[in-house]
C-alpha positions in Angstrom: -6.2 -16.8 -38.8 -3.1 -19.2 -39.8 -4.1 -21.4 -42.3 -0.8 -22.6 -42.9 0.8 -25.9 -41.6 3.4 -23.9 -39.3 1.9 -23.0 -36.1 3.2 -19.7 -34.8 3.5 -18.6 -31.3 3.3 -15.0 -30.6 3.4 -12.9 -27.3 3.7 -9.5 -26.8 6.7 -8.2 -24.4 7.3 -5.1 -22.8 11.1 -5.6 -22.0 13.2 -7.6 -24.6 14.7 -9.8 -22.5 13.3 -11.4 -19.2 16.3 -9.8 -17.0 15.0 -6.8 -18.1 11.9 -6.9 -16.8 13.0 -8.8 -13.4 15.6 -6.1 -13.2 12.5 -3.4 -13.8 9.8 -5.3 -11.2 12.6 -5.5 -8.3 13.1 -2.0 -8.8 9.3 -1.0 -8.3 8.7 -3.8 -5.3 12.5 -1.8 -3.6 9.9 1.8 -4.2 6.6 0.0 -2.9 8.8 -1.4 0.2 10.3 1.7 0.9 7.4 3.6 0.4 5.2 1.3 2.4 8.3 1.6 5.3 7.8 5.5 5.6 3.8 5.6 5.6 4.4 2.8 8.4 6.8 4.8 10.6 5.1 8.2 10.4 1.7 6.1 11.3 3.9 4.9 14.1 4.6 8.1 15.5 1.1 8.9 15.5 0.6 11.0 12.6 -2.6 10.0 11.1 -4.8 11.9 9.6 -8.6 11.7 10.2 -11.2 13.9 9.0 -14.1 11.8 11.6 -13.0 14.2 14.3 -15.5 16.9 13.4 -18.0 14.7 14.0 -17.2 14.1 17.1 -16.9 16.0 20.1 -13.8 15.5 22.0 -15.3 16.6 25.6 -17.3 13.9 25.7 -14.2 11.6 26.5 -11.7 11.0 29.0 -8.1 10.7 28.8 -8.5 6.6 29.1 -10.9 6.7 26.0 -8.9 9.0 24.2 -5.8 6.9 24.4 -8.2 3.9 23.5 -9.5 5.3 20.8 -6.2 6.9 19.0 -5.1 3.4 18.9 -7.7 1.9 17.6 -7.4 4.7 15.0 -3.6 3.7 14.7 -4.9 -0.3 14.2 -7.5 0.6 11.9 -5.0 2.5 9.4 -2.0 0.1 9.8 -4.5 -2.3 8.7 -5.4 -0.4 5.4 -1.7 -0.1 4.9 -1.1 -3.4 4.9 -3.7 -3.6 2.6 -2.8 -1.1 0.1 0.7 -2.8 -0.5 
């Protein structure tokens, strides 16, 4: 506790300088873009990874319902991308 008559501001910093840090969170939000770009192209050429289709048996559906249901597969994780970054 300051008992004193000076009042005294104190922070703690990471970087020493606010360009530093700027410099630092461009860098990581360039990554998260890029990284967030990739997952969102190989989801766009249909690569998605599901673990649900054990569960269910694929001769119950027709080629209509299939297509239906691989996109709504597609929706459903482009949404959780969109999410996660």
């Amino acid at each position: 506790m300051n008992k004193s008559q000076v009042p005294i501001e104190f922070s703690w910093r990471a970087f020493a300088t606010d360009r530093e840090e700027n410099e630092k969170k461009n860098r990581l939000n360039a990554q998260l873009s890029q990284e967030e770009s990739e997952e969102k192209a190989l989801l766009q050429n249909g690569d998605i990874d599901d673990d649900n289709d054990s569960l269910d048996s694929d001769d119950s559906y027709d080629a209509t319902e299939l297509k239906q249901k691989n996109e709504r597969r597609k929706e459903k994780a482009i949404a959780t991308l969109s999410r996660k970054y």
